[in-house]
N, C-alpha and C positions, 0 to 999 in steps of 0.2 A: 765488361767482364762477363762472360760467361759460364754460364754451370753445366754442372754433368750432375742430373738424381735419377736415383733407382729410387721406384716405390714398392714397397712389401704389401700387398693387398691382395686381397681374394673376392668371388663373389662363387655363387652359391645356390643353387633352390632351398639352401638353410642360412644361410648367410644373407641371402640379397642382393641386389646389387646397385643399394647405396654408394657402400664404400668406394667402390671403383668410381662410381660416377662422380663423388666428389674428389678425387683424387685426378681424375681427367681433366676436372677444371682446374683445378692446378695447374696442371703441366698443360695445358692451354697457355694461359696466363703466362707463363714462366719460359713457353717456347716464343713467347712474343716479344721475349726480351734476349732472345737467341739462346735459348736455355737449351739440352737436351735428357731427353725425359725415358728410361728403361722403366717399364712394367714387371717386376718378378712375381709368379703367380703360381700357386700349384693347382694341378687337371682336376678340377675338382669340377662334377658334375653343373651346368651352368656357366662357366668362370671367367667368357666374355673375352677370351683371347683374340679371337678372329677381331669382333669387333673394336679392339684395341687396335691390332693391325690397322684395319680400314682408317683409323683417324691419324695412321702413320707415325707409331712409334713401336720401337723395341718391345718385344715380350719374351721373356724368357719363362718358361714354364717349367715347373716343381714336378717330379715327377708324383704320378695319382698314389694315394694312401693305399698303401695293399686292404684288401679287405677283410682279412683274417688279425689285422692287427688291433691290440686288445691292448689299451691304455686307462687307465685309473687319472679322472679328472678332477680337480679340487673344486673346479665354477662349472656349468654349463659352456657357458661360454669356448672354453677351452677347446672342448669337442669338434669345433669349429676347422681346428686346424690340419685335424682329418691324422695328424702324427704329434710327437712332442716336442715343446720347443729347439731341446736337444738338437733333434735331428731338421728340425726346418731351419735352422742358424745354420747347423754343416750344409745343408743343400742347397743356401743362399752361396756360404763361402764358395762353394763346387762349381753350382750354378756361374756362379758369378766370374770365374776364373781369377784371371789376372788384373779383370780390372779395379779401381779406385775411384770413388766419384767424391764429388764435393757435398753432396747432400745423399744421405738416405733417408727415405720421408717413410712412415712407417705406420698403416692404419689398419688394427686388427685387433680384435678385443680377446684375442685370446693370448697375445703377443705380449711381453710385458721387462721389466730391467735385465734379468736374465737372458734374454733374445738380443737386448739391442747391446748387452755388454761386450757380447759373445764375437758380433760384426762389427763392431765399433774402427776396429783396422780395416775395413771395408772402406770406410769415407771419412772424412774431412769433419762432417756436422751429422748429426743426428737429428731427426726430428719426427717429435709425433703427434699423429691427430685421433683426437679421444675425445668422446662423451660420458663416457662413465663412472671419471675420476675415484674408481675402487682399486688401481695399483699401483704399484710403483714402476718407475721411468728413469731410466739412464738415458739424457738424451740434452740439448742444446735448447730445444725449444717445443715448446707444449704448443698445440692448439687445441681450444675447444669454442668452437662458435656459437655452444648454444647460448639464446637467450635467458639473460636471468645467473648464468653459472660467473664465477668471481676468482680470480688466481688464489683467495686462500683456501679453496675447496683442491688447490692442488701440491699449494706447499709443504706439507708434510709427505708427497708421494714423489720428491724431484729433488735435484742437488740443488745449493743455493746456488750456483751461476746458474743456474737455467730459466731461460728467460721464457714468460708466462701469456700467452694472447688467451683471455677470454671473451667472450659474448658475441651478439649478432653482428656487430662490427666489424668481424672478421668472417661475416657467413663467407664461403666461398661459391661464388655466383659466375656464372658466364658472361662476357660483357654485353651480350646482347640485350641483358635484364636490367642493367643499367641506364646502356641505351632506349629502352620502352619503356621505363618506369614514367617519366614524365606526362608523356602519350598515353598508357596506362589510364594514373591518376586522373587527368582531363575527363576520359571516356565514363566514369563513373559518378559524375556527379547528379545524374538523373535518376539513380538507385533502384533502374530496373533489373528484373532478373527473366531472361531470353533464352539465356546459354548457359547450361550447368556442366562445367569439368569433372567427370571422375577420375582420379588415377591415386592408387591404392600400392603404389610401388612396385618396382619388376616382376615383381616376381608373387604377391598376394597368395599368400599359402593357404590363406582359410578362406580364400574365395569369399572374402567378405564386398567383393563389387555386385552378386550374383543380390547380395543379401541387400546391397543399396538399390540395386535396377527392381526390384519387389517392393523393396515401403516406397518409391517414387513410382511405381505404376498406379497406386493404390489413392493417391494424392491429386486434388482436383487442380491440379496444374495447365496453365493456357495453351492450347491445341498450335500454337505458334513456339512454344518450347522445343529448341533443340538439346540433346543431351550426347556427348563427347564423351567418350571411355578410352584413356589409353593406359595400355600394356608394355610388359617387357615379351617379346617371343620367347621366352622359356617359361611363361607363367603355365604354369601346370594345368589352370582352371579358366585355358583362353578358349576353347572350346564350349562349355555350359556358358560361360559371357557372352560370345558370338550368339549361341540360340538364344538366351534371354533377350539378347537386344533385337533380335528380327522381333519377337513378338510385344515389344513396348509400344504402346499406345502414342507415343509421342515418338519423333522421328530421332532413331539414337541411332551412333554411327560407333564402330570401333576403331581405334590405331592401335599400332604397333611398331615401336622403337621410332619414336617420332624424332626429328631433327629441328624442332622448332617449337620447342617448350614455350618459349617464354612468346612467342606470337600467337599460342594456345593460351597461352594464359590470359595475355591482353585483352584476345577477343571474349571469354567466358565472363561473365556476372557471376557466377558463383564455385565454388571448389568445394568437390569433397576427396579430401582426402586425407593420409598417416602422417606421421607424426617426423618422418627422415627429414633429406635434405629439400626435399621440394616445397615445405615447409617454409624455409628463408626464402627461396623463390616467389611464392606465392606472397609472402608479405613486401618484398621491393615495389611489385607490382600494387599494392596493395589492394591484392584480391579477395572478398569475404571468404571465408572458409567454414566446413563444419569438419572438424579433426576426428578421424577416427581412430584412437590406439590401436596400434597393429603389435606391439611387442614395449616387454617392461621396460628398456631403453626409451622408448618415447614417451613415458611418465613425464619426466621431469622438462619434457618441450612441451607436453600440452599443458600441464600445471602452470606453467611461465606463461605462455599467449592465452591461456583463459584469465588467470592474473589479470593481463592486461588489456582484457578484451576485445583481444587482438583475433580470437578464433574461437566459437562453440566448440565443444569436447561429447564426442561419444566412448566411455571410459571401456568397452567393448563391443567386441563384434557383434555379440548377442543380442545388446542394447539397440542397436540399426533400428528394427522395426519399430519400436516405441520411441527412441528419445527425435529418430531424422521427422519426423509430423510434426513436435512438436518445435523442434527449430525452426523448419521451412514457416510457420507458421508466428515466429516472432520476426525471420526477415522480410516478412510480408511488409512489414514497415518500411517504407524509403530512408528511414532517419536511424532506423536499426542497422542499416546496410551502409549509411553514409558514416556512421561513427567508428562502425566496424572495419571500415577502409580508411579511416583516417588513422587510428589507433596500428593498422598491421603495416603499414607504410613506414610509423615512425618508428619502426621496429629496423629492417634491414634498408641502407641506402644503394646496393649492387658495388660497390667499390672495397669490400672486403679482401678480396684476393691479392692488388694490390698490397694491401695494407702488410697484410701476411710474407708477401715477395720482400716488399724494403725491408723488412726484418732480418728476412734471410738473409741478404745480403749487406746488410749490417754489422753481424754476427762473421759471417765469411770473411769480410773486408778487414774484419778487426785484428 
């Protein structure tokens, strides 16, 4: 049995481009099971449509916010969506013509029961993926994979049939991280550090990698250290990255929109980076980590993996120069780096997505 979903997502130089990226892995997963997967999206500076293309699925595009439009927002958040939900529900329905899918999948933090009421005769199921469990949801099926969060953080914001996935057990992961978790683990039990990942999310707006490639120049680190920095192509601040790394002391290299995360990961001994979705990637692997908050949404993921000792926390960007010396300098221990990979492991096992599909189709069937 196969499915027809639209997903409602945006990405952004203010947004990011999280969302879409964990929404791709979905619809990965879900064309693997003869699924077909429509992108709805509006032109929003950033928004990753081409690149959608390229991995061959439908995009339908919202037309761009005029810029003279002046709207009264109740959250920050909301601003996000560049017009009011009003009118982005009629541009789905417009958008969207005649057609009907079995799933609308729906991840946007400005979006909220009002939006999904609105399109509800669009599809079959609703469903949406949320970390912030601050509203309410007209929808079939919740997800929220972060670690540590629990269905009763959302029962007061969902109808009683709606059925509730939370925690890392439904990270949604690519199955290639799956596949190298194993491989991964093995490669780490000597708890050295050779190869340090940066990646600070697509888009890094406060050019806080500039601010890591500085407290790691300054750091008596072994002249055999390579250092790996990847990018999204619309980071704003990939140019001052590029010159910083010609002139690091140690041999650091730049990418951009890499296609093989999780064999970057594999190979790195240590990771720094934000609080999103790479985040669960990096613990399947069980990769050491130092967490940098990049935004208030990622409070309550590095509060969970510092919990459980799963990842050092830098609680801001500011903080980089003072607290990254005195990390590198507690994982200078082999047995600090061996505990720290055993704890981030047993956090995501790669098989989340999965998890997340049987449900759908659970839900559909019934």
């Amino acid at each position: 049995m196969s499915l027809s979903v639209a997903f409602r997502v945006d990405a952004s130089s203010q947004i990011g481009t999280g969302h879409v990226m964990r929404c791709l892995t979905l619809a990965a997963h879900l064309r693997r099971g003869g699924a077909n997967a429509t992108f709805v999206m509006r032109q929003h500076e950033g928004h990753l449509g081409a690149m959608i293309k390229a991995n061959g699925y439908e995009v339908i595009q919202l037309p761009k916010a005029p810029t003279q439009t002046r709207v009264s927002y109740t959250q920050a958040y909301e601003a996000w969506l560049g017009t009011t939900f009003d009118v982005d529900a009629d541009d789905f329905i417009n958008a969207t013509k005649d057609k009907c899918y079995d799933w609308i999948i729906v991840d946007h933090y400005a979006l909220d029961y009002r939006w999904e009421s609105k399109v509800r005769s669009k599809a079959g199921h609703l469903m949406v993926i949320d970390d912030l469990a601050n509203r309410k949801h007209d929808c079939d099926l919740l997800l929220d994979q972060t670690y540590g969060r629990v269905a009763h953080d959302y029962e007061s914001l969902v109808g009683e049939s709606s059925k509730i996935l939370t925690g890392s057990e439904y990270a949604l992961l690519r199955p290639e991280f799956s596949g190298l978790r194993q491989k991964s683990l093995e490669r780490r039990k000597d708890g050295n550090i050779s190869r340090i990942l940066i990646s600070m999310g697509g888009i890094d707006f406060h050019n806080s990698t500039v601010a890591i490639l500085d407290a790691l120049a300054k750091e008596p680190l072994s002249d055999e250290v390579e250092i790996l920095v990847i990018m999204g192509r619309n980071a704003p601040w990939i140019d001052s990255v590029n010159a910083r790394a010609s002139t690091m002391p140690f041999c650091t290299k730049v990418e951009v929109d890499v296609a093989d995360m999780a064999e970057k990961l594999y190979r790195c001994d240590l990771a720094i980076g934000g609080g999103g979705a790479t985040a669960w990637e990096r613990c399947c692997l069980g990769v050491p980590t130092i967490l940098v908050i990049l935004a208030e949404n990622q409070q309550f993921v590095a509060r969970s993996l510092y919990g459980a000792r799963a990842a050092l926390v830098v609680n801001d960007v500011e903080c980089i120069p003072h607290k990254l010396p005195q990390y590198l300098s507690i994982l200078s221990d082999k047995w600090a780096i061996q505990k720290m990979q055993i704890a981030a492991s047993s956090i995501v096992d790669g098989v989340g997505a999965e998890r997340v599909i049987k449900e759908m189709y659970k839900i559909h069937g019934s």
